[in-house]
N, CA, C and O atoms as a Maestro MAE file, in Angstrom:
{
 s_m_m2io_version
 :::
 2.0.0
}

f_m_ct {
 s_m_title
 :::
 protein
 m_atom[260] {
  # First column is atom index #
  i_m_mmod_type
  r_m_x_coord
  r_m_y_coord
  r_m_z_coord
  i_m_residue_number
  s_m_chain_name
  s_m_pdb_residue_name
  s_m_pdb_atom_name
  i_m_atomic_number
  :::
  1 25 99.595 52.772 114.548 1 A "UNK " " N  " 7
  2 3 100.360 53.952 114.901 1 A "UNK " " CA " 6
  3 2 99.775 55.187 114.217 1 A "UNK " " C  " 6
  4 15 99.553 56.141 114.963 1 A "UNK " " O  " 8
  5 25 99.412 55.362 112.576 2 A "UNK " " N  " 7
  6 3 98.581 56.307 111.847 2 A "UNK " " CA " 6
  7 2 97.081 56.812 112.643 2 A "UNK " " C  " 6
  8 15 96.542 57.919 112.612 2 A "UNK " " O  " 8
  9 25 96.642 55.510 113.374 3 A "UNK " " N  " 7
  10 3 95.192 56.104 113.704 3 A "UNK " " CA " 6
  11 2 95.937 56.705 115.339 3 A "UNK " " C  " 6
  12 15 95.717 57.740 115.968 3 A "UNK " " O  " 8
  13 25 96.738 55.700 115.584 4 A "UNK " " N  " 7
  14 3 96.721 57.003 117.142 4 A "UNK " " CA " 6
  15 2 97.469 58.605 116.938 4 A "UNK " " C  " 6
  16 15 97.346 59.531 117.738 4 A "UNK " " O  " 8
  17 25 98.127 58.631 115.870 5 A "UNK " " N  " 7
  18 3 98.447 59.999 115.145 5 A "UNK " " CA " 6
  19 2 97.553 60.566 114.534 5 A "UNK " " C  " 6
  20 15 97.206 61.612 115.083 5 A "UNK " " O  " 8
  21 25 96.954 60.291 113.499 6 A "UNK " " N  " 7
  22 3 95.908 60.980 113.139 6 A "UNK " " CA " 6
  23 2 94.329 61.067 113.291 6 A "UNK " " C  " 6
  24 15 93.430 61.785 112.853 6 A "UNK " " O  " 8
  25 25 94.461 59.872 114.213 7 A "UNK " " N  " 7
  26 3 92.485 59.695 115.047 7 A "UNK " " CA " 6
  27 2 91.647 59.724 113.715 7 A "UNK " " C  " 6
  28 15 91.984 60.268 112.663 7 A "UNK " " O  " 8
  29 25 90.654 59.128 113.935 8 A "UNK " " N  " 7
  30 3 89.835 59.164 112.966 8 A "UNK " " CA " 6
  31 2 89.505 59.674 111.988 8 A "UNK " " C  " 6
  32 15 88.724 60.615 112.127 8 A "UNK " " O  " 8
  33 25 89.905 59.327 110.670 9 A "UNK " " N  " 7
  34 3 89.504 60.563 109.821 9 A "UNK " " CA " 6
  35 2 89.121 59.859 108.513 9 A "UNK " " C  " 6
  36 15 89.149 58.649 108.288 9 A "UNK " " O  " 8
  37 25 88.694 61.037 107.553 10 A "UNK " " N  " 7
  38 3 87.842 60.622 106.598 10 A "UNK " " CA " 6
  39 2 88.333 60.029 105.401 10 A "UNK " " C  " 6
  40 15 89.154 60.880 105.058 10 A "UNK " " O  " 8
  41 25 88.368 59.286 104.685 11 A "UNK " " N  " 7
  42 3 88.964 57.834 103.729 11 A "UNK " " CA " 6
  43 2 89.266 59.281 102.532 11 A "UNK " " C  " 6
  44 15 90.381 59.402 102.024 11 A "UNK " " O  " 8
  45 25 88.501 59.953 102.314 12 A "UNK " " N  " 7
  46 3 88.765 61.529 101.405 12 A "UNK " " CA " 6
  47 2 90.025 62.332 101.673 12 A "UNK " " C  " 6
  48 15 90.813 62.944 100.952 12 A "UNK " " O  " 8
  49 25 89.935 62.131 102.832 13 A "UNK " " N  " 7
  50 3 91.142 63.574 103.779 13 A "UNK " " CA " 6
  51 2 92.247 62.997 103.717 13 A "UNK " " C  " 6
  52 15 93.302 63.624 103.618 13 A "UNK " " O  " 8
  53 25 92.159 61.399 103.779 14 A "UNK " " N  " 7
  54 3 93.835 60.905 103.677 14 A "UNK " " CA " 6
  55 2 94.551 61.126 102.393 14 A "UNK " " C  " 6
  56 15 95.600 61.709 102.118 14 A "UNK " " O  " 8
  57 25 93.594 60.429 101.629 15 A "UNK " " N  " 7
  58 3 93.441 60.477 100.775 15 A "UNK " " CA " 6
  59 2 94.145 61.691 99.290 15 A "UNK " " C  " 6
  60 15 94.845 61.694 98.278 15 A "UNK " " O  " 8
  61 25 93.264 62.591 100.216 16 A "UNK " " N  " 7
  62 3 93.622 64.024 99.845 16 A "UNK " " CA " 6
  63 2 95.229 64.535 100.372 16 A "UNK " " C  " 6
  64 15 96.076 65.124 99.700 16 A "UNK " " O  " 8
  65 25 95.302 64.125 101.676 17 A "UNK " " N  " 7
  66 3 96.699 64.067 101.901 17 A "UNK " " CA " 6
  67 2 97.857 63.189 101.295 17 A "UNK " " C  " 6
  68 15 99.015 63.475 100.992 17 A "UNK " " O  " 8
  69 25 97.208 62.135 101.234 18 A "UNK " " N  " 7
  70 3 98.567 61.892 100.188 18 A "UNK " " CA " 6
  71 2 99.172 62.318 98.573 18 A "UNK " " C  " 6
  72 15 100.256 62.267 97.992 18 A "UNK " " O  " 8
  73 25 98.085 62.658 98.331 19 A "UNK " " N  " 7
  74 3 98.052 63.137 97.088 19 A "UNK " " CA " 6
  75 2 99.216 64.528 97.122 19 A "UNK " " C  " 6
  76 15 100.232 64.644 96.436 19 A "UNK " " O  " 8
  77 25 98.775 65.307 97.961 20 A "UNK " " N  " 7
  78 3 99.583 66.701 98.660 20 A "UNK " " CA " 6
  79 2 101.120 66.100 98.747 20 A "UNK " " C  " 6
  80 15 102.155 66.598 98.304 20 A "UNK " " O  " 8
  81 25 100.940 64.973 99.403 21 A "UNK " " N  " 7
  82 3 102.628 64.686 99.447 21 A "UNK " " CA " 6
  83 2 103.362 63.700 98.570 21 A "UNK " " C  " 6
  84 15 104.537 63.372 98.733 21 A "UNK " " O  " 8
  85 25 102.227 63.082 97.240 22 A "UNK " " N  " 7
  86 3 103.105 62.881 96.479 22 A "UNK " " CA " 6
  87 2 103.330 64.095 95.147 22 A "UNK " " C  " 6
  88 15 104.118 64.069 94.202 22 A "UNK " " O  " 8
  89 25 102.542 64.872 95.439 23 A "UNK " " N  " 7
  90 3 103.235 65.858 94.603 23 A "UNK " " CA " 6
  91 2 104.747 66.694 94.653 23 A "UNK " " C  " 6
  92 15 105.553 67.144 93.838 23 A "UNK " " O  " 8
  93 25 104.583 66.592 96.269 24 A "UNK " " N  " 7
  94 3 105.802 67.091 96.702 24 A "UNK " " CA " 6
  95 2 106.817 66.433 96.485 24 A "UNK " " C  " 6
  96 15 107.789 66.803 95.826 24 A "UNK " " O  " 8
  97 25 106.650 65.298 97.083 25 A "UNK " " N  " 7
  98 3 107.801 64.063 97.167 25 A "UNK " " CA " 6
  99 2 107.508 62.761 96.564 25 A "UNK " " C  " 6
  100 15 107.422 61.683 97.153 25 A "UNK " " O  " 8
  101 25 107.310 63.092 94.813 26 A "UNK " " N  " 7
  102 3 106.610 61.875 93.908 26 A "UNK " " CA " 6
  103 2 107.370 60.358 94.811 26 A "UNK " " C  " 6
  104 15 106.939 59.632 95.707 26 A "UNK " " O  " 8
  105 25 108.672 60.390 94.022 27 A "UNK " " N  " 7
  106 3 109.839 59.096 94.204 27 A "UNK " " CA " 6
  107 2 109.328 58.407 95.972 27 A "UNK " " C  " 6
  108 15 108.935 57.244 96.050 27 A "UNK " " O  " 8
  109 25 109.387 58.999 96.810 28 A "UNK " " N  " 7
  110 3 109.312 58.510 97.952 28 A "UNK " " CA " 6
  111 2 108.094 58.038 98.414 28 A "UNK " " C  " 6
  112 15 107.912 56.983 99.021 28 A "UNK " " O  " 8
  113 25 106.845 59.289 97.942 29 A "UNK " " N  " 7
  114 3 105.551 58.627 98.943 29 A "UNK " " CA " 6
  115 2 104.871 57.617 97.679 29 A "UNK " " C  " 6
  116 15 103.974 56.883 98.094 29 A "UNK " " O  " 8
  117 25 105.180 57.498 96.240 30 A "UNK " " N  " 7
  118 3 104.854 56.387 95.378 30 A "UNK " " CA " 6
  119 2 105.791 55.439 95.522 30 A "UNK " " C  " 6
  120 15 105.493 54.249 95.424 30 A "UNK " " O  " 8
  121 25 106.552 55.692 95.675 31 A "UNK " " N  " 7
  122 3 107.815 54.581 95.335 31 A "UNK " " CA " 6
  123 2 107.184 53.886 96.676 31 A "UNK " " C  " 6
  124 15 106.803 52.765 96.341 31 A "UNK " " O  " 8
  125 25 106.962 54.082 97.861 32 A "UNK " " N  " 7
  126 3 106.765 53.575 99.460 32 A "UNK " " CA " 6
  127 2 105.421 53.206 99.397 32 A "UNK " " C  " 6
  128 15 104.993 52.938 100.520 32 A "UNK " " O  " 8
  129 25 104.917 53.137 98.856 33 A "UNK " " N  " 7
  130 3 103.339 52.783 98.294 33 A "UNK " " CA " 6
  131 2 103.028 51.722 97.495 33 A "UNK " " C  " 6
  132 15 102.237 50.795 97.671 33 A "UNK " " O  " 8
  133 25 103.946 52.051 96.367 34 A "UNK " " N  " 7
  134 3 104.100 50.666 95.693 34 A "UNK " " CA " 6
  135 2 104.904 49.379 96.405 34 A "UNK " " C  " 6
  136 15 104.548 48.202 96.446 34 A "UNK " " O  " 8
  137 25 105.869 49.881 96.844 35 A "UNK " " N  " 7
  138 3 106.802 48.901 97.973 35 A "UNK " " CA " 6
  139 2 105.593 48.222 99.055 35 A "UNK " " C  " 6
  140 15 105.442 47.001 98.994 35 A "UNK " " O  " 8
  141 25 105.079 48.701 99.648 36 A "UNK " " N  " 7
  142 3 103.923 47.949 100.317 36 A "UNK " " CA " 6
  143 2 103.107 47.420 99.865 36 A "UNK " " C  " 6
  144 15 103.059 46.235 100.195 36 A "UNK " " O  " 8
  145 25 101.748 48.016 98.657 37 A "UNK " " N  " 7
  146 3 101.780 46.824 97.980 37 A "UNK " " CA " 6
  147 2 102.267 46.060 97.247 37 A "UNK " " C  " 6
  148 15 101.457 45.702 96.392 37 A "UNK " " O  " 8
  149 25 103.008 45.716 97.174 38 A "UNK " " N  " 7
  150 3 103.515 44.306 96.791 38 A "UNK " " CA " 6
  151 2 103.975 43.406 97.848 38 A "UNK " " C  " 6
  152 15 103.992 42.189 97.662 38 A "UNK " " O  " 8
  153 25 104.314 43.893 98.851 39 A "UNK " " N  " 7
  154 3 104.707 43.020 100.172 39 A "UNK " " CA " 6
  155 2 103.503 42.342 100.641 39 A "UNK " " C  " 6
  156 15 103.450 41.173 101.023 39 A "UNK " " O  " 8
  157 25 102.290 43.392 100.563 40 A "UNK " " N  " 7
  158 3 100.601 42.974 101.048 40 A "UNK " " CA " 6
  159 2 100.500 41.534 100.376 40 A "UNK " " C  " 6
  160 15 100.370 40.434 100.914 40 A "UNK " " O  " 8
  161 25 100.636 42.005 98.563 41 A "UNK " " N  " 7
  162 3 100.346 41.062 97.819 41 A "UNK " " CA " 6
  163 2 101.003 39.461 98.019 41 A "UNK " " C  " 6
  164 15 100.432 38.371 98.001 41 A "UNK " " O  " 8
  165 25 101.790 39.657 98.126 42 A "UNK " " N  " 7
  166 3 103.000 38.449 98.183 42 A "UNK " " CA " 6
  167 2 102.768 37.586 99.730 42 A "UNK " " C  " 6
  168 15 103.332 36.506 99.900 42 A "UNK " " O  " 8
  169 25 102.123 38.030 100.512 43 A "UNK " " N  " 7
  170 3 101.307 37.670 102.328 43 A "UNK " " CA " 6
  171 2 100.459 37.080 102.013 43 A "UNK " " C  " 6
  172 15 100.211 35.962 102.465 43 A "UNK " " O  " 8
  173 25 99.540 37.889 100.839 44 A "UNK " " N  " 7
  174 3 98.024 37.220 101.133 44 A "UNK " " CA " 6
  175 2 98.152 35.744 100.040 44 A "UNK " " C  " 6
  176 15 97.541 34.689 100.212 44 A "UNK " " O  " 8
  177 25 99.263 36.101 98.760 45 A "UNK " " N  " 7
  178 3 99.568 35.036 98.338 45 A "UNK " " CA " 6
  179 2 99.873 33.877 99.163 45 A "UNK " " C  " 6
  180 15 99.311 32.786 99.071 45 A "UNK " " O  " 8
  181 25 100.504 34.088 99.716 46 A "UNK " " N  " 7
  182 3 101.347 32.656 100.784 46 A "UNK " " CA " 6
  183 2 99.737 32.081 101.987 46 A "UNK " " C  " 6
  184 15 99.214 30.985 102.191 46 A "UNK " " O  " 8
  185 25 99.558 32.987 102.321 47 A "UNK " " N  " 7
  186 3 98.067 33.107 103.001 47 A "UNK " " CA " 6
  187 2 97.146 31.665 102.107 47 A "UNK " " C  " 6
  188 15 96.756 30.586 102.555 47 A "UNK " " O  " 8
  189 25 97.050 32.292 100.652 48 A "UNK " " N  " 7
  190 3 96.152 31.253 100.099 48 A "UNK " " CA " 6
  191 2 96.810 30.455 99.760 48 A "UNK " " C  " 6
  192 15 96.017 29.673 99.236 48 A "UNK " " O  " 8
  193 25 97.904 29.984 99.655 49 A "UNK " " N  " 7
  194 3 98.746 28.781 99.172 49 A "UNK " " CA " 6
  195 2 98.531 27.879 100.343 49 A "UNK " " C  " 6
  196 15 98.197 26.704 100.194 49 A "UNK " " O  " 8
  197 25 98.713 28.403 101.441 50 A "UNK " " N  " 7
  198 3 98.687 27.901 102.922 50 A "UNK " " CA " 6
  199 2 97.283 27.181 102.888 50 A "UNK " " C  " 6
  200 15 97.274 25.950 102.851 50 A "UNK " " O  " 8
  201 25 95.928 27.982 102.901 51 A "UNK " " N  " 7
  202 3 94.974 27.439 102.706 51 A "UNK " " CA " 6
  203 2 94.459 26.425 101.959 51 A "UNK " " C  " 6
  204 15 93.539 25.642 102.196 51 A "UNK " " O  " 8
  205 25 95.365 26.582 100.785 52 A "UNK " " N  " 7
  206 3 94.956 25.517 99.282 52 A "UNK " " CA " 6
  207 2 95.870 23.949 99.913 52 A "UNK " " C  " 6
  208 15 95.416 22.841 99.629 52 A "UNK " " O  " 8
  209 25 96.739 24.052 100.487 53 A "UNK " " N  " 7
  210 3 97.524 22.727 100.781 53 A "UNK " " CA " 6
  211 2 96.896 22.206 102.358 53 A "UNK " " C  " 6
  212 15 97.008 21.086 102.858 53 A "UNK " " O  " 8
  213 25 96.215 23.416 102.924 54 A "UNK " " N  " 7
  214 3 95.718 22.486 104.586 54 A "UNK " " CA " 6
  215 2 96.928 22.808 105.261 54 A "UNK " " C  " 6
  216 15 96.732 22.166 106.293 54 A "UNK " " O  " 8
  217 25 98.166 23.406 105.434 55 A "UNK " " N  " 7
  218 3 98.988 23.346 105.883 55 A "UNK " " CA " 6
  219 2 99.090 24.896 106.898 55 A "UNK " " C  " 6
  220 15 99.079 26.008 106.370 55 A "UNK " " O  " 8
  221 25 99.171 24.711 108.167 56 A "UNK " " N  " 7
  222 3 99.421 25.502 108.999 56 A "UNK " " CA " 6
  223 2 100.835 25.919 110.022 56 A "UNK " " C  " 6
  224 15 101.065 25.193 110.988 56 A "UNK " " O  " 8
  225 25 101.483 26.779 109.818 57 A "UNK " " N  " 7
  226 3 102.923 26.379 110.701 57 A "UNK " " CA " 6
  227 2 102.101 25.734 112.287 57 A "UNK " " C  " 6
  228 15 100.953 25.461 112.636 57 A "UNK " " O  " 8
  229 25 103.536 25.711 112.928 58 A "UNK " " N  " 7
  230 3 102.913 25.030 114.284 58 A "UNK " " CA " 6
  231 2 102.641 26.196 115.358 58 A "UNK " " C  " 6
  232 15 103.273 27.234 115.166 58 A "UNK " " O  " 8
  233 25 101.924 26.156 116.273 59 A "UNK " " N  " 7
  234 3 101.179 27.583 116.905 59 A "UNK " " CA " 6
  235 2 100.325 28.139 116.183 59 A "UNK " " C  " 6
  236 15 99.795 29.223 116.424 59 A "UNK " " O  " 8
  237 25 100.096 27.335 115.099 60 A "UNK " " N  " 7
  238 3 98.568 27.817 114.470 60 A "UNK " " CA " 6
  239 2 97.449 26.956 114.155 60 A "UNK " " C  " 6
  240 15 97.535 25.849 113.623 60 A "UNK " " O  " 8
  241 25 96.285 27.605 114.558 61 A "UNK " " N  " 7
  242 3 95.230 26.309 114.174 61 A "UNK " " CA " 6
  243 2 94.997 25.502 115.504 61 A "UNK " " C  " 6
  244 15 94.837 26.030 116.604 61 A "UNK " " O  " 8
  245 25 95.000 24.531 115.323 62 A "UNK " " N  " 7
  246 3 94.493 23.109 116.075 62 A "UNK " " CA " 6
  247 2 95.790 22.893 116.937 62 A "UNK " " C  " 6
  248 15 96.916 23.298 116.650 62 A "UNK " " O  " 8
  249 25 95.425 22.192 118.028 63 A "UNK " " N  " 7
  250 3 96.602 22.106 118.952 63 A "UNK " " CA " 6
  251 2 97.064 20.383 117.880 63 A "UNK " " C  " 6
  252 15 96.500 19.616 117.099 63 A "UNK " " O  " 8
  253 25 98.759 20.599 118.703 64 A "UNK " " N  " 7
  254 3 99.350 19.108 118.012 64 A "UNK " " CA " 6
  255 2 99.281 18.126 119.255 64 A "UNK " " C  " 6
  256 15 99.457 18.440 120.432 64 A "UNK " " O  " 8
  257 25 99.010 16.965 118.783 65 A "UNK " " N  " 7
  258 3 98.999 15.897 119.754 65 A "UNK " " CA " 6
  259 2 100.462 15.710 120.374 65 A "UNK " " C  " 6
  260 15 100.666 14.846 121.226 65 A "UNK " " O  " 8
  :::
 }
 m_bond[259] {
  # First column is bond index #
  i_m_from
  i_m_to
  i_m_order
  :::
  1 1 2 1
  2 2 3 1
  3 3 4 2
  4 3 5 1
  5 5 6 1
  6 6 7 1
  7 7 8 2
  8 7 9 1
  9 9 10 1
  10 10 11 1
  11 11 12 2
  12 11 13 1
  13 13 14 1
  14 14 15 1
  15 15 16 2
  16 15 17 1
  17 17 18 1
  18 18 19 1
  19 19 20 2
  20 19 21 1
  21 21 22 1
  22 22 23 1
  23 23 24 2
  24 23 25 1
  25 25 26 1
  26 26 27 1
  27 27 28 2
  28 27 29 1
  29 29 30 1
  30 30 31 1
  31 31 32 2
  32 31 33 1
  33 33 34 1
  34 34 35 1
  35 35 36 2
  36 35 37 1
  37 37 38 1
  38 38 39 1
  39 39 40 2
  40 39 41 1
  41 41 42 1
  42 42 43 1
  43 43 44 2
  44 43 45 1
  45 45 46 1
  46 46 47 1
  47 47 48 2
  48 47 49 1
  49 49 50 1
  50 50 51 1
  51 51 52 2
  52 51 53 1
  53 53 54 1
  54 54 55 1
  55 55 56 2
  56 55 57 1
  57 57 58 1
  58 58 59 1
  59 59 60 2
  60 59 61 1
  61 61 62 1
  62 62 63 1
  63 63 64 2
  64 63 65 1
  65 65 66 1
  66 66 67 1
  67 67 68 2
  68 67 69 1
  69 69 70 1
  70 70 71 1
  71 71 72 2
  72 71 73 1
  73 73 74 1
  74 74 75 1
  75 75 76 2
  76 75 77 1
  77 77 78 1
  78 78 79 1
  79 79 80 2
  80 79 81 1
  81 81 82 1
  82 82 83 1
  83 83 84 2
  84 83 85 1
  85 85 86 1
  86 86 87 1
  87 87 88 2
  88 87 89 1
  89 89 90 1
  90 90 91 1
  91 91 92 2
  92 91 93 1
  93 93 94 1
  94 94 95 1
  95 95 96 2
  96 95 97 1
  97 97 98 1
  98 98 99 1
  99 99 100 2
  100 99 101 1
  101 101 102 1
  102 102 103 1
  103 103 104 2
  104 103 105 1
  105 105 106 1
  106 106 107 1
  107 107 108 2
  108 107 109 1
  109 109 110 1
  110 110 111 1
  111 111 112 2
  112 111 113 1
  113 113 114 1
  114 114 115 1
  115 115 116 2
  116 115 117 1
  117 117 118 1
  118 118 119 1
  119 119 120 2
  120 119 121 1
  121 121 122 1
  122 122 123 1
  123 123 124 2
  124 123 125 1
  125 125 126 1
  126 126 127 1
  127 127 128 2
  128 127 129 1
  129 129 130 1
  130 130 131 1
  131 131 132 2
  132 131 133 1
  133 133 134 1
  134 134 135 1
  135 135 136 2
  136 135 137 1
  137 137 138 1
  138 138 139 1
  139 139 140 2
  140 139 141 1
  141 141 142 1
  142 142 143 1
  143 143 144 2
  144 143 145 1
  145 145 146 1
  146 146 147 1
  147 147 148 2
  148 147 149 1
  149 149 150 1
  150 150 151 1
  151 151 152 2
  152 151 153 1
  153 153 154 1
  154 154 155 1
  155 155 156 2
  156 155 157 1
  157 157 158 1
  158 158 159 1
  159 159 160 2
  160 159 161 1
  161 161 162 1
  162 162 163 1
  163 163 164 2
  164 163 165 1
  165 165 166 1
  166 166 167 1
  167 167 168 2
  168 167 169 1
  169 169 170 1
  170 170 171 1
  171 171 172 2
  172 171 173 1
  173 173 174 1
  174 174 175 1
  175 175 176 2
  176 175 177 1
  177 177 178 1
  178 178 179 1
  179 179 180 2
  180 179 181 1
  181 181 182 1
  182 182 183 1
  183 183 184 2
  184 183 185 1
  185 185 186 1
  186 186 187 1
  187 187 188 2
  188 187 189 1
  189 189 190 1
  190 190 191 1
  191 191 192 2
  192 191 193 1
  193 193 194 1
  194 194 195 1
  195 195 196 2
  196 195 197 1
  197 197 198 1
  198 198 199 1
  199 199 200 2
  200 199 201 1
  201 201 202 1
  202 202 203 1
  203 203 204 2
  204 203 205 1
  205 205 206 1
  206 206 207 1
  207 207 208 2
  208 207 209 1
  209 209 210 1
  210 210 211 1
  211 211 212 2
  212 211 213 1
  213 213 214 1
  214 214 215 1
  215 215 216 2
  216 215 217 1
  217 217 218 1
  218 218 219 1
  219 219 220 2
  220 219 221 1
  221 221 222 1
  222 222 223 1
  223 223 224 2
  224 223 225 1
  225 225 226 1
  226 226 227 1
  227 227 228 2
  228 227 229 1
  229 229 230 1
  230 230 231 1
  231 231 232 2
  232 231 233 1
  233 233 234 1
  234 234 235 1
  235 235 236 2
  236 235 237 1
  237 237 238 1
  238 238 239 1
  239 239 240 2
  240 239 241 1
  241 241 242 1
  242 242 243 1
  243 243 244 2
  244 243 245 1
  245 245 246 1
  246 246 247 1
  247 247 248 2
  248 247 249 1
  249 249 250 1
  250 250 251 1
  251 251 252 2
  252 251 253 1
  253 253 254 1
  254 254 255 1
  255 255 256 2
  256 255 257 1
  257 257 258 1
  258 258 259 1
  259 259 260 2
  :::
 }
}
């Protein structure tokens, strides 16, 4: 949804923009930043747990007999 709003742009300019709006609005655009990563974190965790046991829900992977 960000890239069809803001189209291509430079890893600097966002960058630079967020910075602009957490000055403005520390609590919200950090607080909403940190809130995502940790949600990322806690995915890719389960991600490798998933991997470490071989275990795939069903609709994933290999068809079931």
């Amino acid at each position: 949804m960000m890239a069809d709003l803001l189209g291509p742009l430079d890893p600097s300019i966002l960058l630079s923009s967020f910075q602009q709006l957490g000055r403005q609005h520390p609590m919200q655009t950090y607080g909403y930043i940190a809130e995502m990563l940790k949600k990322g974190a806690a995915i890719l965790q389960q991600e490798q747990l998933k991997r470490k046991m071989g275990f795939l829900p069903p609709g994933e992977g290999a068809s079931n007999p």
